[in-house]
Steps between C-alpha positions, in 0.01 A plus 500: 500500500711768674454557918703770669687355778621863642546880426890593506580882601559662115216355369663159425277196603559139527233291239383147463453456191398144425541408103401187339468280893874651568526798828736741382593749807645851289493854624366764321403901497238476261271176632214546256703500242736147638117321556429633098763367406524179682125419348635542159827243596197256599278522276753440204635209666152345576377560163849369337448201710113402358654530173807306526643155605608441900751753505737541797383832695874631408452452164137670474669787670728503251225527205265690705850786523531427132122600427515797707797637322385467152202653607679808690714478167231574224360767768831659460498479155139658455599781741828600271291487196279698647751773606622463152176567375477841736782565438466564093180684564717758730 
């Protein structure tokens, strides 16, 4: 998924990352974290795209950004109820 093309001085690297057939060259100080990530970003779109008609790779980006937000948006709302929650038992 991800390959490390180089080590920068500063700990900033240049990473292959290669999502859903696409090569995406980014740089990065936290490389673990980019290759994480970019398996997420595929895996969405690959799954999106078993369940749904021939969609344009744009447009199962698209969906597959979508997907990932509503799911990064109900994690947010769990974590403020949560704090909520400590923060009557204060």
């Amino acid at each position: 998924m991800a390959e490390r093309d180089d080590k920068k001085p500063g700990g900033v690297q240049r990473v292959q990352i290669e999502i859903f057939g696409d090569i995406y060259r980014l740089r990065t100080d936290d490389e673990e974290g980019l290759r994480r990530i970019a398996k997420i970003v595929d895996s969405t779109m690959r799954s999106m795209a078993q369940n749904a008609r021939t969609l344009a790779t744009a447009r199962l980006g698209v969906l597959a950004a979508l997907k990932l937000a509503e799911d990064y948006y109900q994690l947010k709302r769990d974590y403020d109820e949560l704090l909520a929650l400590l923060d009557e038992h204060k």
